[in-house]
C-alpha positions in Angstrom: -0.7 20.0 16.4 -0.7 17.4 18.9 1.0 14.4 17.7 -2.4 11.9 17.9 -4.1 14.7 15.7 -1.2 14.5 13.3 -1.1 11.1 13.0 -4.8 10.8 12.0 -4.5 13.2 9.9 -1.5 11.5 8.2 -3.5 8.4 8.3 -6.1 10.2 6.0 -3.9 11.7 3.7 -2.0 8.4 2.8 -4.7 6.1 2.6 -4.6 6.4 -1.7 -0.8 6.9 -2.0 0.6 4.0 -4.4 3.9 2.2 -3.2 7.3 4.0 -3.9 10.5 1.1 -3.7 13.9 2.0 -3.4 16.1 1.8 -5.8 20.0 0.8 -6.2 22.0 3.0 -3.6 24.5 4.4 -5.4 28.4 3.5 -3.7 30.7 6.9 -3.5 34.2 6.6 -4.7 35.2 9.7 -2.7 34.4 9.0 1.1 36.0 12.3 2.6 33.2 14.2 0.2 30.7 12.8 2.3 32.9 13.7 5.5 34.7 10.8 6.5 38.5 10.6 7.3 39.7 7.9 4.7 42.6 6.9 6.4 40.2 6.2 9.4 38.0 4.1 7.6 41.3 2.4 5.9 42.3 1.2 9.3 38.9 0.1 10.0 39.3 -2.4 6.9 42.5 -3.7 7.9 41.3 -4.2 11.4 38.4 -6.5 10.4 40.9 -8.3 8.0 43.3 -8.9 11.2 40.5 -10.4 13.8 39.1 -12.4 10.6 42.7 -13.6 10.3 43.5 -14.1 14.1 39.8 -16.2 14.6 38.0 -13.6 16.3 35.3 -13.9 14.3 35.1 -16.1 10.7 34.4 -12.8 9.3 32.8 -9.6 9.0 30.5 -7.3 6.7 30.6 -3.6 6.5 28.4 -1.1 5.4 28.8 2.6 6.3 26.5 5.6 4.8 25.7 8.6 4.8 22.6 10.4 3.6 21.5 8.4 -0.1 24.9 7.1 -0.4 27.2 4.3 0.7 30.7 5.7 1.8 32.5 2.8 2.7 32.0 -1.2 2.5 34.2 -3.9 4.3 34.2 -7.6 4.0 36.6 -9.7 5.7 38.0 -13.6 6.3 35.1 -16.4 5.5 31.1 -17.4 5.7 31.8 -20.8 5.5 35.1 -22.1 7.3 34.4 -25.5 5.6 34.2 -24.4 1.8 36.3 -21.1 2.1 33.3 -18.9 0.9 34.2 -15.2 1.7 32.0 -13.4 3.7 30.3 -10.4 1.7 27.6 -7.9 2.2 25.7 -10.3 0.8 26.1 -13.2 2.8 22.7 -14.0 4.8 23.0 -14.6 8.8 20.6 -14.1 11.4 19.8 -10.8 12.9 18.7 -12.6 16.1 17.5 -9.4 18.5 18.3 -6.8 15.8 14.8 -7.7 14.9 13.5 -5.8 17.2 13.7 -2.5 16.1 12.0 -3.7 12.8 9.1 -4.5 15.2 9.2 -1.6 16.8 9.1 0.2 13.4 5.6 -1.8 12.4 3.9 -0.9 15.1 4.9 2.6 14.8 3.6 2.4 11.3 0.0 0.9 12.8 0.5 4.4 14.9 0.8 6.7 12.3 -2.2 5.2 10.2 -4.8 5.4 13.7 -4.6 1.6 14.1 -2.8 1.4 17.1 -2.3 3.8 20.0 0.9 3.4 22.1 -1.4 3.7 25.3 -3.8 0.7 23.9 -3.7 -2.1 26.4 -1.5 -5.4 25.4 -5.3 -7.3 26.1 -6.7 -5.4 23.5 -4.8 -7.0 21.1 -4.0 -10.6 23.1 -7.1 -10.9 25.5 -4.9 -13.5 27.5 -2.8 -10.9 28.7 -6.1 -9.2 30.5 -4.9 -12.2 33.2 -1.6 -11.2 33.9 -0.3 -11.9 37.2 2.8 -10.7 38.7 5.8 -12.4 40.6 5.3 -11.6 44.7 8.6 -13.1 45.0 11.2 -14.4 41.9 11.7 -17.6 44.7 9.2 -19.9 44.6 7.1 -20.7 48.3 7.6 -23.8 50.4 4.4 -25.2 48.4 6.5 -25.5 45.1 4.6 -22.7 43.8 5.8 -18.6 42.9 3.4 -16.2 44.9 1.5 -14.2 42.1 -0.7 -10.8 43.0 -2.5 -8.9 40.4 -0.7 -6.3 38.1 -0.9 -2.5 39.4 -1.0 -1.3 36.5 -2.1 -2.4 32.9 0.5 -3.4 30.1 0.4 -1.2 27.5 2.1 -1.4 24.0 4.5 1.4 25.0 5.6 -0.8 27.5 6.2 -3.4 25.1 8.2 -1.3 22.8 10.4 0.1 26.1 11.0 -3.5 27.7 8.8 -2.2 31.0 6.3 -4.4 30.3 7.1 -7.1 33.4 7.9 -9.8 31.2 11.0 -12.5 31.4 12.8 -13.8 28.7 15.9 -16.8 28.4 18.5 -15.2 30.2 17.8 -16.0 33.7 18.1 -18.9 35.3 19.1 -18.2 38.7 15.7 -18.0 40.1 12.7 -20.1 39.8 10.8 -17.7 38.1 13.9 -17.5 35.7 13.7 -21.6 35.3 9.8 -21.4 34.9 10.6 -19.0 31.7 13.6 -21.5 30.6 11.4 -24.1 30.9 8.3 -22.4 28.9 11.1 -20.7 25.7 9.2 -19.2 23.1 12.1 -20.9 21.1 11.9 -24.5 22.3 8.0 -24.1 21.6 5.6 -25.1 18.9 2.9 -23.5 17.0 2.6 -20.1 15.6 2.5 -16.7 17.2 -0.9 -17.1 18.3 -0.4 -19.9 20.4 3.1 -18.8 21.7 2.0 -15.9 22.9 -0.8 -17.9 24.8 1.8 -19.7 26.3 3.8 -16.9 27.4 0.5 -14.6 29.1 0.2 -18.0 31.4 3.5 -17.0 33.3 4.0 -14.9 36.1 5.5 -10.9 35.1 8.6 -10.0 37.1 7.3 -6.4 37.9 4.6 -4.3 37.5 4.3 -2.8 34.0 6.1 0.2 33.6 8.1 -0.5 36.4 11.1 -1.1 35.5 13.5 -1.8 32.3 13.5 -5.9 31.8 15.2 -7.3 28.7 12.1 -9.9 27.7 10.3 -11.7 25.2 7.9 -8.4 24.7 9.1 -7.2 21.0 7.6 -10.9 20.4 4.4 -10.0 21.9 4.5 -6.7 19.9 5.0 -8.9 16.6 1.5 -10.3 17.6 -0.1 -6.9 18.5 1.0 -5.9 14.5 -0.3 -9.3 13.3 -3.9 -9.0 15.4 -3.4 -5.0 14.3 -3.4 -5.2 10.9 -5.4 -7.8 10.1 -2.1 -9.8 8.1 0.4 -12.6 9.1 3.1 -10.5 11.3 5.8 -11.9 8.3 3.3 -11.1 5.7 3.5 -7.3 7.3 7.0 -6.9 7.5 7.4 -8.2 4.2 4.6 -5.5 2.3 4.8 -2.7 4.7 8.9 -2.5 5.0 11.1 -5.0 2.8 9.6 -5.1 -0.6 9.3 -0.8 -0.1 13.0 -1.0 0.8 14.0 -3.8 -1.5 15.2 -5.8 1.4 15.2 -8.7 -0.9 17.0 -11.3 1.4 15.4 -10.7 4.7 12.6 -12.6 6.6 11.6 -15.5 9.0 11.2 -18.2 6.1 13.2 -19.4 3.6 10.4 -18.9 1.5 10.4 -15.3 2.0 13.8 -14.1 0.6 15.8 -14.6 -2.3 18.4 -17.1 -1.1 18.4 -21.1 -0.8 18.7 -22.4 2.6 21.7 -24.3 2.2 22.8 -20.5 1.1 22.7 -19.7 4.4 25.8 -19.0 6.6 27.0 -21.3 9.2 26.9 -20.4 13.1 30.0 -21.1 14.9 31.2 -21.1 18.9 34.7 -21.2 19.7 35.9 -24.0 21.6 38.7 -24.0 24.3 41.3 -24.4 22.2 40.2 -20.8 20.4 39.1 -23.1 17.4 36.0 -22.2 15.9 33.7 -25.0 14.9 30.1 -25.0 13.4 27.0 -25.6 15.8 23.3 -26.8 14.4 21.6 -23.7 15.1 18.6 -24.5 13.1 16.9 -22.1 10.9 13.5 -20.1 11.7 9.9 -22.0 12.1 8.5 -18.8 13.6 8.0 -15.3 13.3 9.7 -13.9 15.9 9.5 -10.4 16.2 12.5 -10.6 19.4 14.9 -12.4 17.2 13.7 -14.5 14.0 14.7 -12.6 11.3 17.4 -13.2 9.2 19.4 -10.6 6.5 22.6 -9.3 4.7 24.5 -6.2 5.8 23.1 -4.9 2.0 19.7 -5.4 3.1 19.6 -4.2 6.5 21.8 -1.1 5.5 18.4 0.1 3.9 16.4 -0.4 7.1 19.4 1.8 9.2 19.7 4.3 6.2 15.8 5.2 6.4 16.0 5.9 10.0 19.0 7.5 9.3 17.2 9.9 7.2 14.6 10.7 9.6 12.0 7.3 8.2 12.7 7.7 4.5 15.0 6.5 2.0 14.6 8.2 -1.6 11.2 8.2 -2.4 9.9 5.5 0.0 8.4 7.2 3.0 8.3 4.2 6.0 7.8 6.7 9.1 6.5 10.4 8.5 8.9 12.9 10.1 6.6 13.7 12.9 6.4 9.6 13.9 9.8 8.9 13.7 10.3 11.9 16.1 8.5 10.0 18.7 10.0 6.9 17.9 13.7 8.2 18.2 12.7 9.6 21.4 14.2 8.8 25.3 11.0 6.8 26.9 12.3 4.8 29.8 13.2 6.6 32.6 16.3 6.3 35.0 14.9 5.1 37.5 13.3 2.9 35.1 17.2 1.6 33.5 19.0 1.8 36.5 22.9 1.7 36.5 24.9 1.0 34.0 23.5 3.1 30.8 26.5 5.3 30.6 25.0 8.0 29.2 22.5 5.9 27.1 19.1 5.7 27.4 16.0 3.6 25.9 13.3 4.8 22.7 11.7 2.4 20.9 12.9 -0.9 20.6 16.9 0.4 20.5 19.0 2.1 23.0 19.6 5.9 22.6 22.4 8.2 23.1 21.5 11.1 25.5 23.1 14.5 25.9 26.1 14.3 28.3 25.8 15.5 31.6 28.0 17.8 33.3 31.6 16.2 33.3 30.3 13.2 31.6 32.2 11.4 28.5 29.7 11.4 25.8 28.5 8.2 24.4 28.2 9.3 21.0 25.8 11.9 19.1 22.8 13.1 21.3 19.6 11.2 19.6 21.8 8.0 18.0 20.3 5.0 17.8 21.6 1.5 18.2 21.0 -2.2 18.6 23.0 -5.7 18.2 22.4 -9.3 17.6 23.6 -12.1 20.3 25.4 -13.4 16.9 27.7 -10.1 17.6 26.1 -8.3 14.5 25.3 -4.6 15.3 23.9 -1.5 14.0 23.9 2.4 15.2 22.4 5.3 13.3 22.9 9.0 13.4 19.9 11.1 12.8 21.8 14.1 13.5 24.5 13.3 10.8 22.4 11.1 8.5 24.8 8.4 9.2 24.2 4.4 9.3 26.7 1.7 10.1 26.4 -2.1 9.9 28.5 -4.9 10.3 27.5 -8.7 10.5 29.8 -11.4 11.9 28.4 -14.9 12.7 29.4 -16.0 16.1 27.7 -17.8 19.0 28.3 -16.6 22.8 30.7 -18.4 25.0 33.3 -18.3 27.6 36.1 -19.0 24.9 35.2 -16.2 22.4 37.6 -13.5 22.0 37.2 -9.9 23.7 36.4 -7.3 22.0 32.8 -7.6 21.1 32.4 -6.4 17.8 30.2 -3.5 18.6 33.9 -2.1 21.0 35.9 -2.3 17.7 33.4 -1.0 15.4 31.2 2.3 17.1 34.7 3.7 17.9 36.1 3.5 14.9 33.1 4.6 12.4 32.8 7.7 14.5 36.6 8.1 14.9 36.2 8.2 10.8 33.6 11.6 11.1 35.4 14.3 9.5 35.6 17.2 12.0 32.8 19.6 11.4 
């Protein structure tokens, strides 16, 4: 069966199932049973402990697991430099862009239940995006002004979910088209999706949609597309549809959503030049930003990894049906699409993926592993293949002063260096 006519059919057949929620996730005293190498994962722990100690980081949280168990749980050096609070699995940070394979995840949902076709046109959903206009030139004219000329082709929500869709984001500031999208941040903005999204259809695309692979703003655009979708505040979604299921407890945009106080929540800090780390005013989340609002726990998100993990279930809670996370934990962007620098990765749905290894070619990881990270250094991979999910959350802002080695070089390496051999 075709996987539309699957999905409608799936959409029939679960329109009168009652909710499922998880339940406790039971911790394994005997690691190597689930087929890791504990003397692997005990130099794993005492590597964490020595970059906490050193000022790498102010500390870290670590959840390995595989199948319905946890096999392994680090925590390391301090949430709170100030008061000396240890940092835990249960110590709430932000997530920043590993939000966006939650996104992702909801509008796959929509997909399965006949809501939302990956195909749909973006306008469908935000009519303001039926006046796109893309860049003729990233420079602007002698006039002041950037050169626009109509789209070739039309922005789908695939192209959302593959970063193809055209659109900018805040990391580029070397052109004007760069400053115009600096100057127009969804995060220095006001108002709620809705209107932020108005704001961002008003500038110019980089490329053609589906041209090419741009890191942008466009899982935020997807949060709206669930939001118009569905009929529900994009938070109020996430929150039904995925973290009460999953008993994801302490995730969300607002405070009001999760079961922490605010001044519960950890610090942000940026190393100076000294190599002293000192705490910035970050803020905390006034919108529901499907790119990057969301905060969490390494016990909470540990649930989201483990259901993809397990093919889109975890126990009895059922998020994606088998045949939708196939086509969610798929390869969709092309090369020519990426370009260089993948190194045998390649892009699915809202998360890089690893792909077979050419000839010659050092592998990546497993064929078909998923994995995203936070600009606060957190990071996440999962293993489909081997039912295997890692996390670790660290709380760290980006500068020229931070230590080398992103956390993400320290801890992929080392969780797969712990795989028993098969």
């Amino acid at each position: 069966m075709a996987f539309k006519q699957a999905m409608a059919a799936l959409a029939l057949a679960t329109t009168t199932v009652l909710p499922v929620y998880a339940q406790d996730i039971p911790v394994s005293d005997n690691p190597e049973a689930l087929g890791f190498q504990p003397a692997v994962l005990g130099a794993l722990d005492a590597r964490l402990d020595e970059l906490a100690a050193e000022g790498a980081r102010p500390g870290y949280a670590a959840i390995i697991a595989r199948g319905e168990q946890i096999a392994f749980i680090s925590e390391a050096g301090q949430i709170n430099l100030e008061t000396g609070e240890a940092f835990t699995i249960d110590s709430p940070v932000r997530i920043a862009s590993m939000t966006k394979p939650v996104t992702a995840v909801a509008i796959m949902m929509l997909v399965e239940r006949g809501t939302v076709s990956l195909d749909d046109p973006v306008s469908d959903y935000i009519p303001e995006f039926a006046g796109a206009r893309v860049a003729v030139s990233p420079m602007a004219g002698e006039d002041g002004e950037i050169a626009t000329r109509a789209p070739a082709t039309a922005m789908t929500v695939e192209h959302l979910l593959t970063h193809t869709a055209g659109i900018g984001y805040i990391f580029e500031g070397e052109t004007d088209l760069g400053r115009l999208y600096l100057d127009n941040s969804l995060y220095a903005g006001e108002g709620d999706l809705e209107a932020r999204m108005q704001q961002l259809a008003a500038l110019p695309l980089y490329a053609d949609p589906g041209d090419r692979w741009i890191y942008s703003y466009s899982l935020d655009v997807a949060g709206r597309v669930v939001e118009v979708a569905s009929g529900m505040p994009f938070e109020a979604f996430l929150e039904t549809e995925i973290f009460t299921p999953l008993a994801m407890h302490s995730t969300g945009f607002f405070f009001d959503d999760v079961d922490f106080e605010e001044d519960a929540m950890s610090p942000l800090y940026v190393h100076t030049e000294t190599g002293e780390m000192v705490a910035i005013d970050q803020g905390n989340p006034d919108w529901a930003s499907g790119g990057g609002g969301l905060v969490s726990t390494a016990s909470d998100y540990i649930r989201f990894a483990m259901m993809l993990a397990n093919g889109g279930s975890l126990g009895e809670v059922s998020i994606l049906a088998p045949e939708t996370f196939a086509e969610f934990a798929r390869p969709y962007a092309t090369t020519d699409q990426l370009g260089d620098g993948w190194g045998g990765r390649g892009f699915a749905l809202g998360m890089d993926i690893v792909l077979p290894p050419e000839d010659g070619q050092q592998p990546a990881g497993i064929p078909g592993d998923l994995s995203w990270g936070g600009l606060f250094d957190t990071d996440f991979f999962v293993s489909p293949q081997t039912r295997t999910a890692a996390v670790i959350m660290t709380q760290i802002q980006p500068s020229e002063h931070r230590p080398e080695p992103r956390t993400l070089r320290v801890f992929r390496p080392m969780v797969y260096g712990s795989f028993a051999q098969q």
